[in-house]
C-alpha positions as CSV (number, residue, x, y, z in Angstrom):
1,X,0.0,0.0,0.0
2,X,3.0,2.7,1.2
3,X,4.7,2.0,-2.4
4,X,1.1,2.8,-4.1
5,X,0.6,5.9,-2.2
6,X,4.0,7.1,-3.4
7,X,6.6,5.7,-0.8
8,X,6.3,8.4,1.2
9,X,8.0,8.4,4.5
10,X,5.0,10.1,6.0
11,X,3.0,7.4,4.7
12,X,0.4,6.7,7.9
13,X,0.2,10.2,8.8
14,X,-0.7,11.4,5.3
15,X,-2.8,8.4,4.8
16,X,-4.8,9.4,8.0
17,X,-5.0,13.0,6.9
18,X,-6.5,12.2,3.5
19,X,-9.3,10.6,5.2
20,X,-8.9,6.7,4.7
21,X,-8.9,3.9,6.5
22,X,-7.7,0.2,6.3
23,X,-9.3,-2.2,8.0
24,X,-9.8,-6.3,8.0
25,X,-12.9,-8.2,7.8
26,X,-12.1,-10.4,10.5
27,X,-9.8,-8.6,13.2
28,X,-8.8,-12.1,14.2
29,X,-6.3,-13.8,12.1
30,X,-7.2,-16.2,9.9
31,X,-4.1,-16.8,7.3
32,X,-3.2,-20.0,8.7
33,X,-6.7,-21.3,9.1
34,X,-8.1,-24.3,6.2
35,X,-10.2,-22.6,3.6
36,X,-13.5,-23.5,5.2
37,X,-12.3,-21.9,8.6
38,X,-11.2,-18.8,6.9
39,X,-15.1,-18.5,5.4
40,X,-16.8,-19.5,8.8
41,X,-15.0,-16.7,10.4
42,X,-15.0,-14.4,7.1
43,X,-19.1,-14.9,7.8
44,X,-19.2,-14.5,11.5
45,X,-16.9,-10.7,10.8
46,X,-19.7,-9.2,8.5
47,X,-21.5,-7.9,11.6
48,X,-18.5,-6.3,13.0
49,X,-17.2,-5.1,9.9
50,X,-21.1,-3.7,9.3
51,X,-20.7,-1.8,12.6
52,X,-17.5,-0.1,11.7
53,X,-18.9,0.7,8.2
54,X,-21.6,3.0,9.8
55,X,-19.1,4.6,12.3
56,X,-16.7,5.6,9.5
57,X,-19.3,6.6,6.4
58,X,-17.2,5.9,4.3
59,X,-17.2,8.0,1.0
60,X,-15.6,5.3,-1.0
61,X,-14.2,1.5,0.0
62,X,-11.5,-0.3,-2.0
63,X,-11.6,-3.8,-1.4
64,X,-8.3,-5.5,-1.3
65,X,-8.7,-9.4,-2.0
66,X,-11.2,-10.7,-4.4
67,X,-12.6,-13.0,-2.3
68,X,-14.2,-11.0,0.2
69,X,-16.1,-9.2,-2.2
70,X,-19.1,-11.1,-1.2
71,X,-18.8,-10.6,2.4
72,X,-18.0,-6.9,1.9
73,X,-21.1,-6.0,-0.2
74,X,-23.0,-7.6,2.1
75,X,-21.6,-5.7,4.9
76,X,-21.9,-2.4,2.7
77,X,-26.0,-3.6,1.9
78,X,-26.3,-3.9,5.8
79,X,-24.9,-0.3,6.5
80,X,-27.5,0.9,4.0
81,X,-24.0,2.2,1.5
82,X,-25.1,1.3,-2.2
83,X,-22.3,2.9,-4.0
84,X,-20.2,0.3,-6.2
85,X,-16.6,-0.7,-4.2
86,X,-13.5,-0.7,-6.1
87,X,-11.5,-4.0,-6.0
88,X,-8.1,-5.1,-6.3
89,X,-6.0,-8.2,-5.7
90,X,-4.1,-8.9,-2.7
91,X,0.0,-7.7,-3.1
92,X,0.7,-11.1,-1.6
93,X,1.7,-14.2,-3.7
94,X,3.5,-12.5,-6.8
95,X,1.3,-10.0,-6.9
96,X,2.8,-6.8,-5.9
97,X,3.5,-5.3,-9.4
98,X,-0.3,-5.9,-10.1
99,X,-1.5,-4.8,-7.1
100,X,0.5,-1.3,-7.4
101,X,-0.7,-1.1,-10.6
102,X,-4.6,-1.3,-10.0
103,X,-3.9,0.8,-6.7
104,X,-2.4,3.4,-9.3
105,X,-5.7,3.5,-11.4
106,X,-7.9,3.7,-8.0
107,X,-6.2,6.2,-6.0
108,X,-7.1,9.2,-8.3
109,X,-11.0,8.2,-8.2
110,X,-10.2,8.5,-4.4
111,X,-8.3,11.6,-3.6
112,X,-11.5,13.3,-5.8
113,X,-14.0,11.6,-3.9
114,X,-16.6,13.8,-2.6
115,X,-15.3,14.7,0.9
């Protein structure tokens, strides 16, 4: 994320500034977990992640990892936000290049959302 934002030194603080947020799904870790654990506790974060969704109002929401797309919109439907969510792939696995690059197209549509 830092290298898609520019590298910045000031990375966190400028990211807080601007207004954004990053936040998990689950807050517990589940990257060790089988597949069908990961989706049980995936599910069982929607409400949480629901909660949080109403406290920041978000203006826009970039999801990071295709497969939570489901989950996501779900949480987005329950905080009554109806607005379609940008997605990108997950830097991890070979991915980094691709990830910089979608974050590259994305981050514009960002910085000129309406504040």
């Amino acid at each position: 994320m830092k290298k898609a934002f520019g590298n910045a030194d000031s990375f966190l603080d400028d990211f807080k500034m601007k207004g954004f947020y990053l936040d998990d799904l689950s807050l517990t870790p589940i990257n060790k977990l089988s597949t069908p654990e990961r989706n049980r506790h995936r599910r069982e974060a929607i409400a949480g992640f629901t909660e949080r969704l109403f406290q920041y109002k978000p203006k826009a929401i970039v999801i990071v990892m295709r497969a939570i797309v489901p989950m996501i919109r779900e949480a987005m439907d329950n905080a009554g936000i109806s607005y379609e969510p940008s997605c990108v792939c997950h830097p991890a696995f070979g991915n980094s290049r691709r990830f910089q690059s979608e974050m590259m197209k994305v981050i514009p549509q960002l910085l000129h959302a309406e504040r």
